[in-house]
C-alpha positions as CSV (number, residue, x, y, z in Angstrom):
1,X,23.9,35.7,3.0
2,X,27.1,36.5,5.2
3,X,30.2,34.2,4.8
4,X,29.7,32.9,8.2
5,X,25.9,31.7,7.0
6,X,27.5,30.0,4.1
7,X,29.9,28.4,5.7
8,X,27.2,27.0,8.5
9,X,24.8,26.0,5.2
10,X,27.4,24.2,4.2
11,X,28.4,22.5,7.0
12,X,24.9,21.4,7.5
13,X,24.8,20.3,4.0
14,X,27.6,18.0,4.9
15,X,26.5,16.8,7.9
16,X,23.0,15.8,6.4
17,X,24.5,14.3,3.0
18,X,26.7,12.0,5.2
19,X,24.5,11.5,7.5
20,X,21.8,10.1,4.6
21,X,24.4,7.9,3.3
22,X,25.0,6.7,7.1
23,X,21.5,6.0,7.6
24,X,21.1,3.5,4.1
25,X,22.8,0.9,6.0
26,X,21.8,0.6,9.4
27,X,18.7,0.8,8.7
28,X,19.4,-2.8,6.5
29,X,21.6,-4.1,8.6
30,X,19.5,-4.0,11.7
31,X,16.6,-5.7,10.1
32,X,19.0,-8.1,7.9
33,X,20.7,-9.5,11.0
34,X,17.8,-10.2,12.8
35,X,16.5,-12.0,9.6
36,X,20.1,-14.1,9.5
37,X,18.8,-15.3,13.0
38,X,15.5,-16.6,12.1
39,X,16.6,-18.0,9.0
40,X,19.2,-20.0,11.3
41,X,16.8,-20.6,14.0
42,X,14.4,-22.2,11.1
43,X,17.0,-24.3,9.6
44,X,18.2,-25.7,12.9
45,X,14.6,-26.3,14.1
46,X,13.1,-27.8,10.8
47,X,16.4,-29.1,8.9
48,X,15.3,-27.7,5.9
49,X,18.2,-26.7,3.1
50,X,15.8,-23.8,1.9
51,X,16.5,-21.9,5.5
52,X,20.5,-22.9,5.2
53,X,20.0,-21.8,1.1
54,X,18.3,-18.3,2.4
55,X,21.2,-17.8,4.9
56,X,24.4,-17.8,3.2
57,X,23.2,-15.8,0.6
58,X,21.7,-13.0,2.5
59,X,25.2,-13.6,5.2
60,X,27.3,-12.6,2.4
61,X,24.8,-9.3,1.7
62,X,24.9,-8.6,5.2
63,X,28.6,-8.4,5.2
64,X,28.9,-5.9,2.5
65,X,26.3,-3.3,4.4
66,X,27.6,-4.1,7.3
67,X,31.3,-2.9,6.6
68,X,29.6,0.3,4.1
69,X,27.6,1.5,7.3
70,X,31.1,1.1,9.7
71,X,33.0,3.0,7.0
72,X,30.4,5.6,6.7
73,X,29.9,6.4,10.5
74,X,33.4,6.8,11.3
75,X,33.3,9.6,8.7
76,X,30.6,11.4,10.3
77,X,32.4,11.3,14.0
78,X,35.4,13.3,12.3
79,X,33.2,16.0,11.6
80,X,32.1,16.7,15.4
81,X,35.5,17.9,15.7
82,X,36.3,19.7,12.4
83,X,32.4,21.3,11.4
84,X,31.1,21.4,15.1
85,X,33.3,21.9,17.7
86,X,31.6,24.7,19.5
87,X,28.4,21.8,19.9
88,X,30.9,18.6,20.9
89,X,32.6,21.1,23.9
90,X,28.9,22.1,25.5
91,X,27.3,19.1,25.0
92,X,30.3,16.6,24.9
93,X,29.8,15.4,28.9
94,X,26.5,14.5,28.3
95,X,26.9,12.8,24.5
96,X,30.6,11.4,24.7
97,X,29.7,8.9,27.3
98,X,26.5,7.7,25.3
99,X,28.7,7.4,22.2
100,X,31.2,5.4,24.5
101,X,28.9,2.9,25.5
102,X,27.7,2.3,21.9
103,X,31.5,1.3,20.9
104,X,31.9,-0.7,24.0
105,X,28.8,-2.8,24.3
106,X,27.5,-2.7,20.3
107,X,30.1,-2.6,18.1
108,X,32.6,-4.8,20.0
109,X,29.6,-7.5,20.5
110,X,29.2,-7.2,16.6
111,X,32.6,-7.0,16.1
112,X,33.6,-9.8,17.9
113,X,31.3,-12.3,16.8
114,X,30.8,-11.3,13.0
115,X,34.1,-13.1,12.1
116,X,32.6,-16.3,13.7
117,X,29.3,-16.1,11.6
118,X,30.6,-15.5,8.5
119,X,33.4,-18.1,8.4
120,X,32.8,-19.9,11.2
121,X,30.0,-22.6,11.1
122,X,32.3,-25.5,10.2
123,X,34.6,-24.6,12.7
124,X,32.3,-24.2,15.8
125,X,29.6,-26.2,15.1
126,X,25.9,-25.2,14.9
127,X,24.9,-24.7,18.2
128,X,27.6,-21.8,18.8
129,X,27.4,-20.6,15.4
130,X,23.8,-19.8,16.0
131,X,24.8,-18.2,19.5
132,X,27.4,-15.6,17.2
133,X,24.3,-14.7,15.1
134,X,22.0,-13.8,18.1
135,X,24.8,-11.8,19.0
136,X,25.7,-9.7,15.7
137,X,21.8,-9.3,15.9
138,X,21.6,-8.0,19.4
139,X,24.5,-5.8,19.0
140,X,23.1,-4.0,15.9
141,X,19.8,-3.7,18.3
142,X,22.1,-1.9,21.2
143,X,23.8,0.3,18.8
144,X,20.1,1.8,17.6
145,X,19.1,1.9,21.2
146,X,22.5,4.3,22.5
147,X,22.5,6.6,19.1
148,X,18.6,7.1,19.3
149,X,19.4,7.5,22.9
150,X,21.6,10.2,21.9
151,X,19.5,11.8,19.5
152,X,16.2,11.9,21.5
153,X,18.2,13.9,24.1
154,X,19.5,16.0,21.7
155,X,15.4,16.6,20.8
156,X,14.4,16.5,24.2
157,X,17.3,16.8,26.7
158,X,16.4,16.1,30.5
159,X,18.7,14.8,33.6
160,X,21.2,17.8,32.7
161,X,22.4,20.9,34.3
162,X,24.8,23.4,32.8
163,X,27.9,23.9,34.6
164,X,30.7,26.8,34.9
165,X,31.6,26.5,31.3
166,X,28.7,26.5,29.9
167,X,28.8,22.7,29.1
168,X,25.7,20.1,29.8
169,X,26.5,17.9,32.6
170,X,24.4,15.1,33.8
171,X,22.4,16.1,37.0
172,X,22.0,13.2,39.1
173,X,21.4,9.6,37.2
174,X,21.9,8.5,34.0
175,X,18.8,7.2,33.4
176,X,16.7,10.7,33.0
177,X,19.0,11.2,30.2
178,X,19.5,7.7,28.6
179,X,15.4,7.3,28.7
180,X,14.3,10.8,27.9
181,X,10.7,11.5,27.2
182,X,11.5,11.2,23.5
183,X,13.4,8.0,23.1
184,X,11.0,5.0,23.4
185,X,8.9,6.1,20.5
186,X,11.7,6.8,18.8
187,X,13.2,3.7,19.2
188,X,10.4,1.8,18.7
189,X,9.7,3.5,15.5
190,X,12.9,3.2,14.1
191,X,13.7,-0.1,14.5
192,X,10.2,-1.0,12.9
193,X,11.2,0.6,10.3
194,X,14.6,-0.7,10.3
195,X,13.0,-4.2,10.0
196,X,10.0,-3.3,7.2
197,X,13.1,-1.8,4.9
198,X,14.8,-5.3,5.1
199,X,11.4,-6.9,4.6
200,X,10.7,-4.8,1.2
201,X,14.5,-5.5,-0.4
202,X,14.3,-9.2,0.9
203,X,10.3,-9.4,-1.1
204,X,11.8,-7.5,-4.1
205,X,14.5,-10.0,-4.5
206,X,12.2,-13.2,-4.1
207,X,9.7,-11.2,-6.9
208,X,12.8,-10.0,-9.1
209,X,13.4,-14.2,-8.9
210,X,10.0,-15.2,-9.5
211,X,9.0,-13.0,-12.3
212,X,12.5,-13.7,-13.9
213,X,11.5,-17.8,-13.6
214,X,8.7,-16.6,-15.3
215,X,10.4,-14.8,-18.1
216,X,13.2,-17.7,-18.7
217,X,12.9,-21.3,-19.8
218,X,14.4,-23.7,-17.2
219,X,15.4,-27.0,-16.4
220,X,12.8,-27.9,-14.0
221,X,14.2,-31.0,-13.3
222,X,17.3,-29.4,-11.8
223,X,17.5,-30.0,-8.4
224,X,19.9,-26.7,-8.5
225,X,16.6,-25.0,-10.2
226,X,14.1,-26.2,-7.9
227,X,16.1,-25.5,-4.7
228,X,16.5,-21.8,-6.4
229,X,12.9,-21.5,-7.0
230,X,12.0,-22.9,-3.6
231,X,14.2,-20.2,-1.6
232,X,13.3,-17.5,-3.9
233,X,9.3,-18.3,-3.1
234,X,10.0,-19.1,0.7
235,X,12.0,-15.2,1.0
236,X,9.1,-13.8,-0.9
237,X,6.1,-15.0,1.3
238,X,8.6,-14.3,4.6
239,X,8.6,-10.8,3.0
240,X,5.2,-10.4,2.5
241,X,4.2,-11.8,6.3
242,X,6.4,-9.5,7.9
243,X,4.6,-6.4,5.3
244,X,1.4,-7.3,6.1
245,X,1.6,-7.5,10.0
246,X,4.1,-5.2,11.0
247,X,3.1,-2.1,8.4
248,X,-0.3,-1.6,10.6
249,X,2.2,-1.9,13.6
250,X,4.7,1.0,12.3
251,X,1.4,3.1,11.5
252,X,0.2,3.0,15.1
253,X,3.6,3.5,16.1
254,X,4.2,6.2,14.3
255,X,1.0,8.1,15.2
256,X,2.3,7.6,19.5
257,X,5.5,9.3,18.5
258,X,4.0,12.2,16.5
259,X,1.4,12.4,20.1
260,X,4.6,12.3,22.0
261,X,6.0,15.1,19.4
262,X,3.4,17.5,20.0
263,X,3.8,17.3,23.4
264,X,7.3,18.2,24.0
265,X,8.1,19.8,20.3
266,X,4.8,21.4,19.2
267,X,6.6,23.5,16.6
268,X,7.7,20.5,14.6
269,X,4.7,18.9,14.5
270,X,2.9,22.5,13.0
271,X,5.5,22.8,10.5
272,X,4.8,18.8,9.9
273,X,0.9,19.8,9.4
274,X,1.4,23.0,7.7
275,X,-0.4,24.9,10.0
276,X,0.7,28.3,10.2
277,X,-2.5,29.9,12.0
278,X,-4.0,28.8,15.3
279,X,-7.2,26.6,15.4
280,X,-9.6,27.3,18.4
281,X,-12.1,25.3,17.1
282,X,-10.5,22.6,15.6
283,X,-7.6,22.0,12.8
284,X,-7.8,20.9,9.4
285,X,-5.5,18.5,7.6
286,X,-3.8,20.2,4.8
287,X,-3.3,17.0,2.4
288,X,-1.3,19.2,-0.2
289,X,-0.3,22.6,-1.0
290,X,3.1,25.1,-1.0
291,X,3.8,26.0,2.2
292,X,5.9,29.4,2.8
293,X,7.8,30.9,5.3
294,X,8.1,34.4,4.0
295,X,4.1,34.5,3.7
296,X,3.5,31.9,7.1
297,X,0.3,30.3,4.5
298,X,0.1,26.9,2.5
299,X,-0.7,28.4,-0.9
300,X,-3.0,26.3,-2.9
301,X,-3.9,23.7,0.3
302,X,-6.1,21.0,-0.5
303,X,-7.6,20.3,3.6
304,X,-10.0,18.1,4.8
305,X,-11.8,19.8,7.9
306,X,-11.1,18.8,11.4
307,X,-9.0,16.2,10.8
308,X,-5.8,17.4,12.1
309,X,-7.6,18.1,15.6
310,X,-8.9,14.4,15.2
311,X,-5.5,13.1,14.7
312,X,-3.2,15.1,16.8
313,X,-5.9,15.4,19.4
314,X,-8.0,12.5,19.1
315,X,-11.2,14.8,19.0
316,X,-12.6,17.0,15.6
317,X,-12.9,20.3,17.8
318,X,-9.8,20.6,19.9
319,X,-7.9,23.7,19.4
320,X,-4.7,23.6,18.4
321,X,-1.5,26.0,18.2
322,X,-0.1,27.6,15.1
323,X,3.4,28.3,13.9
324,X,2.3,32.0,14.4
325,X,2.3,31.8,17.9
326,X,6.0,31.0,18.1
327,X,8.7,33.7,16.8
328,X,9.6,33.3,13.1
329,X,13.4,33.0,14.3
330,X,12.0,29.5,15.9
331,X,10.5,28.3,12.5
332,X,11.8,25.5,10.4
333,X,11.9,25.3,6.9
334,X,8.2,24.4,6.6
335,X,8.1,23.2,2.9
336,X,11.1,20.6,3.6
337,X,9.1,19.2,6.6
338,X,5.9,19.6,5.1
339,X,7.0,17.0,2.2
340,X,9.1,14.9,3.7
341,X,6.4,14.1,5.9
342,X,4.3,12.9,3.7
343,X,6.6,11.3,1.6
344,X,7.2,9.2,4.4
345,X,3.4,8.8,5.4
346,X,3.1,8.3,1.6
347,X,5.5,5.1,1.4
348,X,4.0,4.1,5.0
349,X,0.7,3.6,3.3
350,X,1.8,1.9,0.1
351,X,3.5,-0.6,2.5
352,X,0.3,-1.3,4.1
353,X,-1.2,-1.7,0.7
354,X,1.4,-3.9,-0.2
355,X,1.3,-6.2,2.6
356,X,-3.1,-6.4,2.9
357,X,-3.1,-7.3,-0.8
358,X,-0.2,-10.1,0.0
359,X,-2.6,-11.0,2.6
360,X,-5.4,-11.6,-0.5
361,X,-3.6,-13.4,-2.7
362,X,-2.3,-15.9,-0.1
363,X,-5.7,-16.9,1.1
364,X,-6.8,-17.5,-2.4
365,X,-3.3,-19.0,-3.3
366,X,-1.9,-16.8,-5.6
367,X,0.7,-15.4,-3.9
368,X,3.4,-16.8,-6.2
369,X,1.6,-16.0,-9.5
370,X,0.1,-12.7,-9.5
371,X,3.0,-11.0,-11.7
372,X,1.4,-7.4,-10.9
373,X,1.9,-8.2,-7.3
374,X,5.3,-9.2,-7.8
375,X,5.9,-6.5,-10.1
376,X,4.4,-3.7,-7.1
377,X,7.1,-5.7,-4.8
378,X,9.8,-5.4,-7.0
379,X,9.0,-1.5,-7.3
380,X,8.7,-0.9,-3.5
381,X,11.7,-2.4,-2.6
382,X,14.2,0.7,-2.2
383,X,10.9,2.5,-0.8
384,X,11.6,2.0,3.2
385,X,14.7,3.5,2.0
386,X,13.5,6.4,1.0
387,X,10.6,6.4,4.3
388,X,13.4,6.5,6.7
389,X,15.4,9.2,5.2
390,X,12.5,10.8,4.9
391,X,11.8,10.5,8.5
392,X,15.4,11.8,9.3
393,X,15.0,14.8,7.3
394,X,11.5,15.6,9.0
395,X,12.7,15.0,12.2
396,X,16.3,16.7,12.1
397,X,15.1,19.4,10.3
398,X,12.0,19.7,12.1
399,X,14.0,20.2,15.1
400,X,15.6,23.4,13.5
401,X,17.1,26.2,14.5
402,X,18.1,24.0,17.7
403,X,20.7,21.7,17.9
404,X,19.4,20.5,21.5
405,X,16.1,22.0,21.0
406,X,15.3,25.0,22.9
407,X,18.7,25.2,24.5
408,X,21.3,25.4,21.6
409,X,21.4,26.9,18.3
410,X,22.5,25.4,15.3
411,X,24.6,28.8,14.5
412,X,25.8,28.5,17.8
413,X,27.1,25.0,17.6
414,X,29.6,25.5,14.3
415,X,33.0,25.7,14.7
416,X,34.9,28.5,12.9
417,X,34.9,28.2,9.5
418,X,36.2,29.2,6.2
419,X,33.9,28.9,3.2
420,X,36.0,27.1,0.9
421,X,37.5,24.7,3.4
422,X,33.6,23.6,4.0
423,X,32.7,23.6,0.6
424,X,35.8,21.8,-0.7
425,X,35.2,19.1,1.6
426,X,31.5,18.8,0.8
427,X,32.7,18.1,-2.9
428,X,35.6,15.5,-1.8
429,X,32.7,13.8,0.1
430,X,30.1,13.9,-2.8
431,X,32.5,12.7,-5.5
432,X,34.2,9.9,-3.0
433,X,30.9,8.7,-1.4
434,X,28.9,8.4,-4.7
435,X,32.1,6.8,-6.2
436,X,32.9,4.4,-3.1
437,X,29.3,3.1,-1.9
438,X,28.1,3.2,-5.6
439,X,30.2,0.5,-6.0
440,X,29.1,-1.4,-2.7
441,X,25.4,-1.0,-4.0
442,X,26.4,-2.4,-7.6
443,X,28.2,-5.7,-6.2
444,X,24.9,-5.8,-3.5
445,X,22.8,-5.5,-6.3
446,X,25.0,-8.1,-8.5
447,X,24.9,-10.8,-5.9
448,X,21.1,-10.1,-5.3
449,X,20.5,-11.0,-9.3
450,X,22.6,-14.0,-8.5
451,X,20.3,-15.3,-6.3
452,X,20.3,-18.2,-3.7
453,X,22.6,-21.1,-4.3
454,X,21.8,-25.1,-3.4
455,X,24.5,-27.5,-1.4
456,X,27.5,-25.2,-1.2
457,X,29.8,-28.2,0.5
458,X,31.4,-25.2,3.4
459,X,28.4,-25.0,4.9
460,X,26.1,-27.8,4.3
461,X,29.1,-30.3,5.4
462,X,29.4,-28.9,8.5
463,X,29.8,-31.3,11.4
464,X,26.9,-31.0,13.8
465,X,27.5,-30.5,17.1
466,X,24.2,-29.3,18.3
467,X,22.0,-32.4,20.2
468,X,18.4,-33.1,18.5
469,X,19.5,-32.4,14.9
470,X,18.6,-35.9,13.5
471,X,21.1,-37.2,10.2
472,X,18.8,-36.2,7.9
473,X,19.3,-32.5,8.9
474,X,22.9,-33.1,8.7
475,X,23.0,-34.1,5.2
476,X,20.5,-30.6,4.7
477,X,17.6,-32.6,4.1
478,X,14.3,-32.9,5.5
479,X,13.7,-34.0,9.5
């Protein structure tokens, strides 16, 4: 390997471990905030201190990813100057402008009302604070929808033309870029998932809570206690709805982007499926197996026959391409798609399971004793975690060797680089990121085993300003 390769590795290396730590957050945060809003919604609707109990706890957990994942993106813009300058100069007209309207429209709208739902419910009122929370909610929706907007022209550019320079200008409107063939199933995917990750670490903290009542001898009489118990078992069946019908959702999602994926990047989706060699009469699906690019076989496959052809193709016996009829300088690292494929189908299918046997235990009434099921919650919930960035690495490195696929290189998108400079920078960012954000995951995971708290007097005093809300909803009791 040439110094210039290393150097490029590198700065890939970078880009993807920043990138993964990026990625933790949002993918909470966009879920959490929408949660924040229902919670709210519920309490101002029912009057119930359990939904006003449920909020400020998860408000103040909010706030901690919310201000990791700001932190951790501004990182990553840096490096489109330092580690990819050659890519932000040809593709900058098309990509700045995206990125611009993400700052303008997103982060400003969650900016500007995030003060006013975390401090500000005794000062507004209810009626407004619960307007500042649609808003943080809706912002962290636009910025997904302009950075997948981004991305999925990145995998499938359209609405461009190359000018003078070289450099990818926008032909005509905006909109063939902004909605390119890509970017609904992407979107809709992602922020699926987005919403399923919250709902796992949301379950896994009701079941942490439930199996710990369990282990411990309470007061029961506490009204503290009870109030506790009560948001701990109301997060935990929340948890558990959202599992059970939005899991079967994501699946079905999932399967329209991989259909889209074919279409428009067939060599990703081979490299997804391991399938090296055409299939004129129909495809199998390699379950398992050690795929190589040196040798273009799976060794050791375990297949079931057909059933790639009925999945890709919705039919046993259609034919379908193989990585060998595109050049091996167009082939991505097969074994790190291959895997993080089905790690990610893996978890998608233990969330499933998760959710239908929440759905069992409810209608026989169990769902706040089984400890096995509360145990299985507590175990899956850094899991959609682990889905999504395994969904990133299958679909950025699937996309490999392009950076806008089938137009530009990845090798042709690095700026000039020395070796060490790349590498020493990796290492700051390993030793600073693990060091920094392991300590915003430690105090998450702290106020987590805290757990909700009854009748905190900044919140629960709050003068009502909001018509309908009856004086027993004032005091945080029942309507």
């Amino acid at each position: 390997m040439t110094a210039a390769e290393t150097a490029l590795l590198l700065a890939r290396l970078q880009f993807g471990f920043t990138v993964s730590f990026h990625f933790i957050f949002p993918s909470f945060s966009i879920g959490l905030a929408s949660y924040l809003m229902v919670l709210e919604g519920l309490w101002l609707r029912t009057g119930k201190p359990v939904y006003l109990d449920l909020f400020r706890f998860w408000v103040k957990i909010f706030a901690v990813a919310f201000a990791m994942g700001v932190v951790s993106g501004i990182v990553m813009s840096y490096q489109f100057g330092t580690n990819w300058s050659v890519f932000s100069d040809k593709a900058g007209p098309v990509i700045g402008p995206l990125m611009a309207y993400e700052v303008l429209t997103a982060f400003f709208l969650e900016a500007g009302f995030l003060g006013v739902m975390l401090f500000g419910m005794k000062r507004v009122g209810r009626k407004l604070h619960f307007a500042a929370t649609c808003m943080v909610a809706l912002g962290t929706f636009i910025s997904a929808f302009w950075i997948l907007s981004v991305n999925s022209w990145m995998q499938t550019p359209t609405g461009f033309a190359m000018n003078a320079q070289g450099q990818f200008v926008v032909a005509g409107s905006w909109a063939a870029v902004i909605f390119n063939p890509s970017f609904p199933y992407r979107l809709v995917h992602t922020v699926i998932a987005a919403y399923l990750t919250t709902s796992l670490v949301v379950g896994a903290c009701g079941a942490w809570h439930l199996l710990r009542a369990k282990r411990v001898q309470v007061d029961a009489t506490s009204d503290g206690t009870q109030a506790s118990h009560q948001a701990a078992r109301k997060m935990f069946s929340m948890a558990m709805w959202m599992a059970a019908l939005v899991a079967p959702v994501q699946i079905l999602a999932g399967d329209q982007q991989g259909l889209n994926t074919l279409e428009h990047q067939p060599a990703k989706v081979l490299a997804m499926e391991g399938d090296f060699d055409p299939s004129p009469n129909g495809a199998p699906l390699v379950l398992f197996g050690l795929p190589s690019n040196v040798d273009g076989k799976v060794h050791y496959k375990v297949e079931i026959p057909y059933a790639g052809s009925l999945i890709l193709k919705h039919d046993p016996h259609a034919p379908l391409q193989g990585l060998k009829d595109f050049p091996r300088d167009q082939w991505a690292p097969v074994a790190v798609v291959f895997w993080s494929f089905r790690v990610m189908v893996g978890l998608g299918l233990a969330m499933l399971g998760l959710g239908l046997w929440s759905l069992v235990a409810r209608l026989r009434r169990k769902l706040y004793d089984w400890t096995w099921l509360h145990r299985a919650a507590l175990v899956m919930g850094p899991s959609g975690f682990v889905a999504v960035i395994a969904g990133w690495i299958t679909t950025e490195v699937g996309r490999q060797p392009w950076t806008i696929y089938g137009l530009l290189r990845t090798s042709q998108s690095a700026s000039p680089l020395a070796t060490p400079a790349v590498a020493t920078s990796l290492a700051a960012f390993v030793i600073v990121y693990f060091a920094v954000f392991g300590i915003g995951v430690w105090y998450i995971l702290k106020l987590m085993q805290k757990g909700p708290q009854a009748h905190e007097p900044e919140l629960s005093d709050a003068p009502i300003r909001t018509a309908g809300i009856t004086p027993a909803a004032q005091t945080g009791g029942e309507s």
